[in-house]
Steps between C-alpha positions, in 0.01 A plus 500: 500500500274578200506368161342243282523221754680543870564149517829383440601408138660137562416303850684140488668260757749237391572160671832375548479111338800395728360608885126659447579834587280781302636862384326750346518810248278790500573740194252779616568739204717552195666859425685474147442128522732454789398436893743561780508299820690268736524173624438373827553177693315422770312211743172574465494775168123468370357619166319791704819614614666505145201676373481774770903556433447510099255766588725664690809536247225644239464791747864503566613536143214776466633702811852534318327575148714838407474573082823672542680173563654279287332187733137506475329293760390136337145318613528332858545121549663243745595136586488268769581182648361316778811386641763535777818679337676295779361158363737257359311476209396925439802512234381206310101661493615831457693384191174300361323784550705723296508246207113478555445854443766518227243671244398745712811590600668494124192759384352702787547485865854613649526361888797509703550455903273531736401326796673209589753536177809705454582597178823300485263231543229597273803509228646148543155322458378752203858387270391126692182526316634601181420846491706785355382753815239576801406811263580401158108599426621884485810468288248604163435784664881646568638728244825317559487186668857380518611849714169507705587138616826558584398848660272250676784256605763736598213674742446147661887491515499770732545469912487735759693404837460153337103516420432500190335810332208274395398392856518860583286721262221386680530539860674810396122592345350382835715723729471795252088437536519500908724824458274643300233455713674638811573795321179592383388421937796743573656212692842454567743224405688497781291323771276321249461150626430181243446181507536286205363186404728277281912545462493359120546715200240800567518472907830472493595781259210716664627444867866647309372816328277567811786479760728699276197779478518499897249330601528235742393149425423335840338131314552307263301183419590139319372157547706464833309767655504861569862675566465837722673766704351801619837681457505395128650177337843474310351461114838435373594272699125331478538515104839359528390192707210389266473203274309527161154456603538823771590320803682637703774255722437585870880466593548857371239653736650757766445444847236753528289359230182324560312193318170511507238289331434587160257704487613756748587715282146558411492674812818663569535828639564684147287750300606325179445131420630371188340119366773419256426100525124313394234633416173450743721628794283723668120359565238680727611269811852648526458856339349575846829483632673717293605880669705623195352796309654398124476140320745515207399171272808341368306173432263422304190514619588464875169732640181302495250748354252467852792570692604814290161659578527425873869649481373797352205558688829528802664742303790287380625557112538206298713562193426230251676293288407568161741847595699462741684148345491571155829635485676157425309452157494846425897494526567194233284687270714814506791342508418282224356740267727742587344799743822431712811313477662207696654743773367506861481865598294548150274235574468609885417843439212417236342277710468739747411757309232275322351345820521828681262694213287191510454483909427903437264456218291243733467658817446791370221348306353295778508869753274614187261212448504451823594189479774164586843553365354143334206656330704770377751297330200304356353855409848573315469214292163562419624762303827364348357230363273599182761733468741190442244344350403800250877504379591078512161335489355232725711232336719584261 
């Protein structure tokens, strides 16, 4: 990251009068005035995290920079709570929150689900706090706001075998990014083992588009531990018996399915492991255990950076983040500004093409350099950004 400071633009952490809990906002950089970035809910979220994941969604919107496009990428930002979304009292902080960062949201940073928070969710408390929208800090920029919000709205209207299109843009980015990948290793679908790590939004909608590629998902992780069979697991019917936070009821298991603790899956017998939950998941302890030759990062930040090194000095690929889960954001942004239209197919088949060119672009790059996928993607950026910045400023 270059520029006339690297350091984020606005650091601040709120405290909730009513229980104590602190939040925090990181606007790392502005594009056109405007930041993009979601909101997450969490026990334990830290400013350090917040900052590392604004960071990250300034690269992300400066992977997907295209001048052909109607959307052009915003700066990177992002919110979070220190919270259990499973607290009684998460609603009632989330809402102070929102009315808390009511100017900033009104003028320049557009946030939305993310860890912890569906969008549903994220909805309900924004109109709570007296806000017009989660985004309503891009409307000056739309040629015609009233269609591109109800573009916007009719996409988010949209399901697909009753999941909406919205909770699968994303994990149909991810699976694109670990077929990608086994293309470019010549390495067949069929017989592909993964293991994924999290049934929510992105596992869950990963786990789908994977399984429907051919490949055979034989884990799955949530807080009640590690689901696995060797044969491969019934996604369906897994994504069927979940609740809203990803778990997964155990009364729809099949008799030849196994429970395991939870972090078998770290471990299972698969060449592909998906993280699709926290971030921090993977630490130099229990990297040694992992045998699979790709990790596909559907979290944020779930590879420790020591433990990346010692997985690459092994020979095994991490894909990061900043690429491989940007499809979600990317996706509002067309829709909204009008790149694609609320229609699933549409929306499916630029995602794929978008992540696919991206996944290209940065191994290709990192064969080159000689270099992590990582340090490519960084390397990428490197050169979008004064590019963006030549054309929008640093601020403005």
């Amino acid at each position: 990251m270059t520029g006339p400071d690297s350091r984020p633009l606005i650091t601040l952490t709120w405290t909730d009068h009513v229980t104590g809990r602190q939040g925090h906002l990181v606007v790392d950089r502005l594009v056109r005035g405007v930041s993009s970035g979601g909101l997450r809910m969490r026990d334990g979220c830290t400013l350090d995290e917040v900052t590392g994941l604004a960071r990250g969604m300034t690269m992300k919107e400066a992977l997907h920079y295209n001048p052909e496009s109607n959307y052009v990428p915003l700066g990177g930002a992002k919110g979070g709570i220190d919270c259990d979304p499973r607290a009684p009292e998460a609603y009632g902080i989330l809402v102070r929150y929102l009315r808390a960062m009511r100017p900033y949201i009104e003028n320049f940073w557009t946030t939305g689900e993310d860890l912890g928070l569906t969008q549903d969710v994220v909805d309900r408390a924004t109109a709570e706090a007296g806000l017009v929208s989660s985004i309503q800090a891009v409307y000056p920029l739309l040629d015609d706001e009233a269609v591109a919000r109800r573009r916007l709205a009719d996409a988010f209207a949209v399901e697909v075998d009753g999941i909406g299109l919205d909770e699968l843009v994303g994990g149909c980015g991810v699976a694109e990014s670990v077929l990608a990948a086994l293309d470019r290793s010549n390495q067949p679908y069929a017989g592909t083992r993964v293991a994924v790590q999290g049934l929510g939004t992105m596992g869950g909608a990963t786990a789908r588009f994977l399984a429907r590629a051919g490949l055979t998902i034989v884990a799955v992780a949530d807080v009640k531990g590690t689901i696995a069979n060797p044969e491969g697991l019934d996604i369906e019917a897994l994504l069927a018996a979940r609740d809203a936070y990803g778990t997964v009821d155990r009364s729809a298991l099949r008799p030849a399915d196994l429970e395991l603790p939870g972090d078998a899956w770290l471990s299972a017998e698969a060449e592909v492991l998906v993280p699709a939950a926290v971030s921090y998941a993977i630490d130099t302890a229990n990297q040694a255990g992992i045998t699979a030759r790709w990790i596909v990062e559907a979290a944020n930040m779930p590879v420790l950076p020591d433990a990346e090194e010692l997985l690459a000095a092994r020979g095994v690929t991490v894909l990061p983040d900043v690429v491989v889960n940007s499809g979600t954001n990317a996706w509002w942004w067309w829709t909204l500004f009008g790149d694609i239209g609320a229609d699933a197919e549409e929306a499916f088949a630029h995602t794929r093409r978008s992540m696919r060119t991206l996944i290209d672009q940065m191994l290709a790059r990192a064969d080159v350099d000689g270099t992590t996928p990582r340090a490519a993607a960084h390397a990428i950026v490197g050169d979008r950004l004064p590019v963006i910045s030549e054309r929008f400023g640093w601020y403005r």
